[in-house]
N, C-alpha and C positions, 0 to 999 in steps of 0.2 A: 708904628711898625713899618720897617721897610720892604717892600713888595717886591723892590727888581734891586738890581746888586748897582750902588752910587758909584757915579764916576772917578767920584775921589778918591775913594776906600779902593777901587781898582787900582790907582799909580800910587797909591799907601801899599798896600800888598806887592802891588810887581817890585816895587824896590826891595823888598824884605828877603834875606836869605832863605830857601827853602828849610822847612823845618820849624821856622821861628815863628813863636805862640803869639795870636792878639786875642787875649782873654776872653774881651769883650765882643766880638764878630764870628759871625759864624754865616757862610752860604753854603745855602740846603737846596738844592735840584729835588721838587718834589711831584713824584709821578701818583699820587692819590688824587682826588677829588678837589677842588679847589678848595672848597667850604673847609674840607677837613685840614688842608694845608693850610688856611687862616688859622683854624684856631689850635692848633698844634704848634705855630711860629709865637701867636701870643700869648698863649699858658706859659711855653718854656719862655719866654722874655722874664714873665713876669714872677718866674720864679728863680730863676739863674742871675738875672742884671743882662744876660749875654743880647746883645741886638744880633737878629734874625734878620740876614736879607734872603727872601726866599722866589724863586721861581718856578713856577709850573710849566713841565713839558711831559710830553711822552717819555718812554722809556727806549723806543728807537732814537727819539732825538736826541735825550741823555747819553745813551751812549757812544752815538756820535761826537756827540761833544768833547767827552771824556776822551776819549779815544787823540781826537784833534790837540788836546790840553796836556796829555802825559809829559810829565817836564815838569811844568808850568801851569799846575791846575787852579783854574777858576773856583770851583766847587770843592768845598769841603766834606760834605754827607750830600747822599744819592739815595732819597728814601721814600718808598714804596714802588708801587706797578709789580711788572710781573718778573718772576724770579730768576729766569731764561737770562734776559740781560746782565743781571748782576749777576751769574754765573758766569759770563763773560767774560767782565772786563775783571772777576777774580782769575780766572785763568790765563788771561793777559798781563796781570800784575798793576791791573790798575787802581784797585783797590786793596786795604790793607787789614789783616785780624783787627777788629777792636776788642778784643779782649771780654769784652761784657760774658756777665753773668745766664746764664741761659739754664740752669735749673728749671726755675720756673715756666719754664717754656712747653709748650705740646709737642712732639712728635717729632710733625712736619715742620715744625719751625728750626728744631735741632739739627734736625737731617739735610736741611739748608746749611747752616755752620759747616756741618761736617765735610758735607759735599766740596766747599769753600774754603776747608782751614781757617772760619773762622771769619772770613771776608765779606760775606754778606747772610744774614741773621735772619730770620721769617718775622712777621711783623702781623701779617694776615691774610686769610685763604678766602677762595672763593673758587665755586664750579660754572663751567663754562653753558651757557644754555640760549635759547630760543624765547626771542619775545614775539608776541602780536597785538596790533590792538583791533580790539574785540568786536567796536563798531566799526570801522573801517572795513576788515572783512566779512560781516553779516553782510552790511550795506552791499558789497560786490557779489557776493555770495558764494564766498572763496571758505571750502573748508580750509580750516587753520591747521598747521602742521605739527607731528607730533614726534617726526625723526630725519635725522640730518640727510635721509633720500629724499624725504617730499621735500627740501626745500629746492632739489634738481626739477620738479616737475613743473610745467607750462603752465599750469594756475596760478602760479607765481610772479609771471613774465611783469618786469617793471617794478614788482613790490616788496624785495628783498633788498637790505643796505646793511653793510659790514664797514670793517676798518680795513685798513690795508698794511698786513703784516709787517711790513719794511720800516714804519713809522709806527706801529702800534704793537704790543706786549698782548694785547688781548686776540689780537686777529691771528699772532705769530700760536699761541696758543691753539687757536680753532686749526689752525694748519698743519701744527702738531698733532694734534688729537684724531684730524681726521686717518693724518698716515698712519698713528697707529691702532684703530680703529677698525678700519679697512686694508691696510698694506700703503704700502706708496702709490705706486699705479693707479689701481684703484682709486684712492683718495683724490688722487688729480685729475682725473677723469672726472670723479666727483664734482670736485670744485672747479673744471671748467663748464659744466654743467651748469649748476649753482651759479655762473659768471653771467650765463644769458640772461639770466632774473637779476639782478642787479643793478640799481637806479644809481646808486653811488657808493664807491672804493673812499671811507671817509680817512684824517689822517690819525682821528682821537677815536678809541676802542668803548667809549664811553658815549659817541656823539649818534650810532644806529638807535640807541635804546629810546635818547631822548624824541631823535625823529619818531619813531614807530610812536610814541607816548603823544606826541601834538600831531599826530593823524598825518605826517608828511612822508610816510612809508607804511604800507603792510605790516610787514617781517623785522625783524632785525636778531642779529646774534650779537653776545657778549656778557656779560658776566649777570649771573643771576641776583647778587647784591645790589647790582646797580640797579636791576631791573625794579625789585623792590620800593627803590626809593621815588622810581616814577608813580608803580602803582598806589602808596601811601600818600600819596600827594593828590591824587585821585582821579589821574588819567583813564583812559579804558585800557590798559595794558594786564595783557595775562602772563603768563612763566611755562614755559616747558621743559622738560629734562629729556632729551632728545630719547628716545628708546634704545638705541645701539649702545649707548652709553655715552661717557661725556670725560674731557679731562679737566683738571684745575689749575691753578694758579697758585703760589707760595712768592705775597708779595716781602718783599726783603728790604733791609737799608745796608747802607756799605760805606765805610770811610774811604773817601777818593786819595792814593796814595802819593804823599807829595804833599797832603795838606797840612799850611800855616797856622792849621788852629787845631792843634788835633786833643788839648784836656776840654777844649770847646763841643767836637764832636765826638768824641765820647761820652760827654756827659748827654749830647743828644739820643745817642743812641740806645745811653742807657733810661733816659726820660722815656722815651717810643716801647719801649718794649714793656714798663709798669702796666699794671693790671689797670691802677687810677685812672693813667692816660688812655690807655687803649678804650677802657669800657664809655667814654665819652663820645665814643663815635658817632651813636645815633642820635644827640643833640643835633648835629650838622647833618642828619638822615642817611650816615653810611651803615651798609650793613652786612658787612663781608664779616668774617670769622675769626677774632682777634685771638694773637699765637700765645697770649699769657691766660695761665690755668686759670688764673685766679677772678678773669675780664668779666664783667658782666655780660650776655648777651638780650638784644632788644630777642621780645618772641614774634618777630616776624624775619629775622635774621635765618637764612636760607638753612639749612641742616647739611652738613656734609656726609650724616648719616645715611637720608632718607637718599640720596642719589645715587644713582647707578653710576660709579666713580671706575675709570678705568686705572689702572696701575700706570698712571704717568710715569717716565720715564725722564726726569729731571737730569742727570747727568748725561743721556746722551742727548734729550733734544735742547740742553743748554750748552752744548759744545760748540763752540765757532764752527770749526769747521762741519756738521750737521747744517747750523742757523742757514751758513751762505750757500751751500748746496740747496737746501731746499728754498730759500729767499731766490737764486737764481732762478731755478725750477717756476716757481709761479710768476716771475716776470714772465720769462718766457712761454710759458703754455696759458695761464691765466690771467694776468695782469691785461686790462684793456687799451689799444695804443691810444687812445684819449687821455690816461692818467700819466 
């Protein structure tokens, strides 16, 4: 299977008129879990004939890309991370209905579609929350924190590590959450707060959890599923669900509009969204909340019940114009001039 997109299959495609189908090829921009992008590229090989060149990026990086490619797109399917983006670049037109079936689906994964006409589909959920590890703060003797104010407070100084919104779906989400949370103001006040405790602005939404799991940070925010997969592996990491409340994530896929393969990514899309494939995830130890009824879930797999869930507000803080107001906004009050 191929991992990164081949040189050759690049000047094969740029010659091809847009529109025109290569049965056999399909690139996928995939913002999940690496593991789970392995083995999602090689089930659908190995059940389609279709060769998978797939890469893993963020979902800021993705959509910059996307964005740079309109025309002329590289990527054919843009699937998983967080659902903000691919509300995006559907309201840009960068993406296209795939048509899939979505009965079977939950809720939140519908209400995605809809949102999108259709443009990008829910895949899988997860709530935003607070890691620590366990010995790390004994040893300092730092009570552990249980809501997104103590993470403001000077016990913390140095031991807190996030992503940084601009390049991450996960961070843009905490940023989200906290505005509406607390108000705007407020929130940023907050999180310039929260900025004096902060050892590292990382670029992967995924990469605070692992630090805080190998004792190279305190604290860390970001998705509760992830956090799971450290603890099951048998780190000292605990879970918190912030007290003030907390918002989610409705990760999505989206056909990139313009693409050369598209009975290819269709057929992806409608692979991703089976019950089959989905409930395989905690093979590769993901354990986010898959959007098909029918998925199995691992019982360590976070509850979206048991959380204190705020009513996210998906179409307004997945509007562009929102994203770069507030992405402005914490360059300039939060963003550190080192980054």
């Amino acid at each position: 299977m191929k991992m990164s997109i081949a040189r050759g299959v690049m000047v094969l495609l740029a010659g091809l008129p847009a529109g025109q189908a290569l049965s056999d090829e399909l690139s996928v921009v995939c913002s999940n879990d690496e593991r789970w992008c392995h083995l999602m590229a090689s089930e659908f090989e190995a059940e389609t004939g279709i060769d998978v060149a797939m890469v893993r990026k963020s979902t800021g990086e993705t959509l910059a890309q996307v964005r740079a490619e309109a025309g002329n797109p590289k990527i054919d399917v843009w699937w998983g991370g967080t659902g903000d983006p691919h509300l995006i670049a559907a309201s840009e037109g960068l993406s296209q209905p795939s048509e899939a079936d979505t009965s079977e689906l939950l809720g939140w994964a519908v209400n995605m579609a809809d949102i999108s006409e259709g443009r990008a589909i829910g895949v899988h959920a997860g709530a935003l929350g607070i890691s620590f590890n366990f010995d790390l703060l004994k040893e300092k003797g730092i009570e552990p924190p249980s809501c997104w104010r103590d993470l403001a407070d000077s016990r913390f100084l140095g031991e807190i590590q996030v992503a940084n919104p601009n390049s991450s779906g996960t961070a843009y989400t905490q940023l989200a959450t906290l505005v509406q949370v607390f108000g705007e103001d407020e929130a940023f006040e907050l999180l310039k707060q929260i900025g004096k405790n902060v050892n590292s602005y990382t670029k992967s939404g995924s990469a605070p959890n692992k630090a805080a799991a190998r004792g190279e940070t305190g604290v860390a925010v970001g998705f509760m599923h992830d956090m799971v997969t450290q603890k099951k592996a048998g780190f000292p990491l605990e879970i918190v669900s912030p007290c003030e409340g907390t918002g989610y994530e409705v990760g999505a896929v989206s056909i990139i509009t313009g693409t050369r393969n598209l009975d290819a990514a269709k057929k992806w899309v409608e692979f991703v969204l089976r019950a089959d494939a989905q409930s395989r995830a905690p093979e590769v130890e993901v354990y986010n909340v898959p959007s098909n009824k029918g998925a199995t879930l691992d019982p360590q797999t976070p509850s979206l019940g048991s959380v204190k869930l705020i009513d996210y507000d998906f179409a307004t803080y997945g509007a562009v114009d929102t994203r770069k107001r507030l992405l402005s906004r914490w360059d300039a009050e939060v963003k550190p001039s080192s980054n």
